[in-house]
N, C-alpha and C positions, 0 to 999 in steps of 0.2 A: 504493500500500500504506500509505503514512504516513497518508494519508486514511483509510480502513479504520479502520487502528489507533485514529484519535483518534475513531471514532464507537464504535467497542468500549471504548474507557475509559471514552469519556462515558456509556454505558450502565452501566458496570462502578461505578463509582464513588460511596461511598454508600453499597453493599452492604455486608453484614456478613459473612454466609460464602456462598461459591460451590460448586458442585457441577460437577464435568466428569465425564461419563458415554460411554463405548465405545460400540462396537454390544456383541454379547454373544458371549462367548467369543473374546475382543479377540485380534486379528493385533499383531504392532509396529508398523506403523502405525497402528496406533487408539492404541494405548498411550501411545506415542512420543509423539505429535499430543497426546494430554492432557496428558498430566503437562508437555507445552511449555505449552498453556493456562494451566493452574495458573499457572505461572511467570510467564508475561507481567503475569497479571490478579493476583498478589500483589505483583510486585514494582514493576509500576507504575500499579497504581488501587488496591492496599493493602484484599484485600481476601483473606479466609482463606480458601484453596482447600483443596476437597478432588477426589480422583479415583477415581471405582468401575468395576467391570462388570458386569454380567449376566454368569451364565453359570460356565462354568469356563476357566481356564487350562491348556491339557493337553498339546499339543504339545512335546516335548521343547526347541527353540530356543526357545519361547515363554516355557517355563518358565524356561529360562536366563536369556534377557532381562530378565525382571523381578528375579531372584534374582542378579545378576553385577550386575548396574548398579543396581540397589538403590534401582527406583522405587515413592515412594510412590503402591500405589496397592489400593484394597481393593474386596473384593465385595460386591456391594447386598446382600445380606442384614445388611452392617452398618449401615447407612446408615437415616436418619429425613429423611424427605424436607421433612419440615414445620421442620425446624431450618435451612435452607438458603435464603433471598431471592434467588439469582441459579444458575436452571439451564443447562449451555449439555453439548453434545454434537459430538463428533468422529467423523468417517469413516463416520454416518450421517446419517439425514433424519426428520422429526419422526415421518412417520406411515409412514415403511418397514417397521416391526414390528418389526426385529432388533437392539433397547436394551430396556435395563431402567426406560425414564421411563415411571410410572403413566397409565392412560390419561388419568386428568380433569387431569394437567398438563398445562403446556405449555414448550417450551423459550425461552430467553432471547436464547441464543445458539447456531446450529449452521453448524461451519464442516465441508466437505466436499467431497472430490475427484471423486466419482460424480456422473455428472450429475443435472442438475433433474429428479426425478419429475415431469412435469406432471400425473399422474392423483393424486399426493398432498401438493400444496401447504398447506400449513399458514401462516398469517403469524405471524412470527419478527421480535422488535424486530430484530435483529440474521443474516443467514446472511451466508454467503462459500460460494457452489456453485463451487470453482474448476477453472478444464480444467487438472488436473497428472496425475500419472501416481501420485501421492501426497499424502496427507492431510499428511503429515511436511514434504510440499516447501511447502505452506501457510502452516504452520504457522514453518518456519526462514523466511521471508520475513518474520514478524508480528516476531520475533524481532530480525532485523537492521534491521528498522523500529525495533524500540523503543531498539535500542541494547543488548540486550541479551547478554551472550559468556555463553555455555552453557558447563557446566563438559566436563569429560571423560563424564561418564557420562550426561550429558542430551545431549552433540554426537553421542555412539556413539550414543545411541537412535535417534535422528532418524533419521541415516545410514543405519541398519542398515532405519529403514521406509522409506527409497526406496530402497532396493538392495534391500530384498525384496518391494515390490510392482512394481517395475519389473523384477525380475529383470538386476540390474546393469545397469540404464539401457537395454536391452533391448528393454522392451513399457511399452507405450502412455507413451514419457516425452516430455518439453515440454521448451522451452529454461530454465525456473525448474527444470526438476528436476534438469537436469546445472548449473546455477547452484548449486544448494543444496546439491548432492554434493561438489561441488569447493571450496566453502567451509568445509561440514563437515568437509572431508577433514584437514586440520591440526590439528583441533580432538581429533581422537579417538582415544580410547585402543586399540592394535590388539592390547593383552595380553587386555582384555575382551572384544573382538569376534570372537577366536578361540575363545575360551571359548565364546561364544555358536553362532557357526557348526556349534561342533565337540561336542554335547553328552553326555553317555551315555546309552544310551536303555536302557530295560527291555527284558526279552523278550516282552512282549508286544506291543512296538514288532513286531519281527520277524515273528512272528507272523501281524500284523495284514496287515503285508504280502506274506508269501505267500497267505494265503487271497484277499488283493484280488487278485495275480497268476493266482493257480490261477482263478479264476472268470470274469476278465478275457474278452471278447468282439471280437473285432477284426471288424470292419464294412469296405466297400471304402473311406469316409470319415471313421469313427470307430473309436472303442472305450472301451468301457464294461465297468463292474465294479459289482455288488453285493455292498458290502463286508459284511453283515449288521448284525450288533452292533460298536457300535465301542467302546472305551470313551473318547474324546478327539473329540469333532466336527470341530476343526478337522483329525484326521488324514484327514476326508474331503477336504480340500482338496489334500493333500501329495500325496495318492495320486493326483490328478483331473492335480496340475501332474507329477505323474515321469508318468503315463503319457501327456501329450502331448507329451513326446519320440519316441513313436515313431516313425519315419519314413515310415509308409507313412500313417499318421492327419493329417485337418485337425485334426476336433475330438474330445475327450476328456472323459468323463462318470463321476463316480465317485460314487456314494450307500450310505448306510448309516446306520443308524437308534441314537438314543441317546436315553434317557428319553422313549419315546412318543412321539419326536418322529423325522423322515425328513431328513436332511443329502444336498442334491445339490449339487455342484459340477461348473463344467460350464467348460470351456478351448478355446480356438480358436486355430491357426496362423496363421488368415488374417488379416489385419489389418482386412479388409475385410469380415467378421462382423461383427455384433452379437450378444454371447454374454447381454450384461445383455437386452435384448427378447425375445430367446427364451427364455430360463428365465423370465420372466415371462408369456409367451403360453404356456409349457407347464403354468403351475402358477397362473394367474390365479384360477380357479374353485375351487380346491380348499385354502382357505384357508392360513394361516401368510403368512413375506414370501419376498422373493426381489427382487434388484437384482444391480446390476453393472454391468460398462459394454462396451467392445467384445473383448477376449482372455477376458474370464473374471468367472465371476458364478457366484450361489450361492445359494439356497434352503432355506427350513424347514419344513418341513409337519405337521400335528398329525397322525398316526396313534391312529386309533379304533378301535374294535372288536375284532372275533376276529381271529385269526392269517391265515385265511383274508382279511378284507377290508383287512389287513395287506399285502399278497402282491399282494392288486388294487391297491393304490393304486401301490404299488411300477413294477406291471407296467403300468397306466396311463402313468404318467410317463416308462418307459422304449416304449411304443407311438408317444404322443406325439411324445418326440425322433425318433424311426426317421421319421416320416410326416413331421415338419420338413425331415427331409435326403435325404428319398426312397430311403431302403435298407431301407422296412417290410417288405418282400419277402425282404430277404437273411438268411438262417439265421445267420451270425457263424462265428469258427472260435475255438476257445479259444486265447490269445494263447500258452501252451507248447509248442502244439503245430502253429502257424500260421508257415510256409515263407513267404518271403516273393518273390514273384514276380522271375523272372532278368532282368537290366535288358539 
């Protein structure tokens, strides 16, 4: 890792202002992972960071996370990209689609925990594709490489995006990410992480979620919800991970559509899935991105047309998934009203 580090200064250094950029509608680990970027490449190649997103922030914890620990970090519509000599990007990959970096750039630097797209490599003076279970476990590595002690509310970030993309160390985590957990752990403040966890959510939070429940389709394997209009993308995701606690599900599929645009989020039990290659075999042809890696992946797709060819795309993608897991056949039961078989 010290190695790493000193080939990312030596790149770094020199520069006048730097740019760290999300995927778009940043999880805390995207966030977390930057705003650590910034830090390292200010504090030691001296070099004036800044951090954006694409997208919106919408999720109630997500909202909190930025708002309670009080990171700088702002959305590309404010941002001039031509003012910036050193671009580098977190917790995605240069040509996965879901960032806000212009097409005719290119990135600097992109450090990421999903694995190597081999169908969309890009050459990067600089990547780090590492096997962790988080962007943030990466990143707190760069960090006690450089010697640097994160305050209270940059250790709580960090923390807070490996315990939430692992699902408390849970899913898909490495021996660096209960390394980075357990070091973070003293570091961080548990008055703001509570805050975080615990947040108040609007009614339309509630909302959201009955109409995903009331729709909800339970399959012998899965179960699936079209959530319609959403107003927050990533609450596609929330709804994709509560409903693959069900017990009688592998895997778990939740979509719904916001600014013309189609949000699938797709969750797997088995460890021994690939959830990232199938969201990408089921949405390869039909443009936007989609990645991920083996519990759980997610997907964008541009919705065109009328209402009706609306509805097709929709119902495409949900065909798709059925003939992936061989239950094209099976009709579904709606998940309110589906008994669950006497063991």
């Amino acid at each position: 890792m010290r190695k790493k580090l000193q080939r990312l200064l030596k790149l770094a250094r020199g520069r006048k202002r730097g740019l760290v950029l999300t995927h778009d509608n940043p999880d805390p680990d995207s966030i977390a992972s930057a705003v650590a970027l910034a830090t390292i490449l200010e504090r030691r190649a001296s070099v004036n960071m800044h951090v954006a997103y694409g997208g919106i922030i919408g999720r109630a914890e997500n909202l909190a996370f930025v708002r309670v620990l009080k990171l700088p970090i702002e959305p590309v519509s404010k941002i001039v990209f031509d003012d910036y000599d050193l671009l580098a990007m977190v917790d995605t990959q240069q040509n996965v689609g879901n960032h806000a970096l212009p097409i005719h750039l290119s990135a600097d630097v992109v450090i990421d925990h999903h694995p190597l797209r081999e169908d969309n490599q890009v050459p990067v003076p600089f990547s780090d594709i590492g096997n962790t279970g988080a962007t943030s476990t990466l990143l707190t590595q760069y960090m006690r490489a450089a010697r640097l002690e994160p305050g209270p509310e940059l250790a709580t970030a960090l923390y807070y995006g490996i315990k939430a993309d692992t699902r408390d160390l849970e899913r898909q985590t490495r021996n660096p990410d209960v390394d980075s957990y357990l070091w973070l752990f003293p570091k961080i403040d548990r008055e703001l992480l509570s805050k975080i966890e615990h947040p108040d959510v609007p009614a339309r939070y509630f909302q959201l979620y009955h109409a995903a429940i009331e729709r909800a389709k339970v399959y012998s394997s899965a179960v699936i919800t079209d959530m319609g209009e959403v107003y927050s993308p990533d609450m596609v995701a929330e709804v994709a991970e509560r409903l693959s606690f069900l017990d009688t599900a592998v895997w778990s599929l939740a979509y719904g559509s916001y600014r013309s645009q189609l949000y699938l989020s797709l969750r797997v039990s088995d460890r021994r899935m690939k959830a990232g290659k199938l969201i990408r075999d089921l949405t390869h042809d039909l443009g936007g991105s989609a990645g991920g890696h083996g519990s759980m992946a997610g997907a964008r797709l541009p919705m065109y047309g009328t209402r009706q060819q609306r509805m097709a795309l929709k119902a495409a993608v949900v065909r798709r998934f059925k003939e992936a897991l061989g239950i094209e056949a099976e009709r579904g039961t709606a998940l309110l009203t589906f008994d669950q078989p006497s063991k």
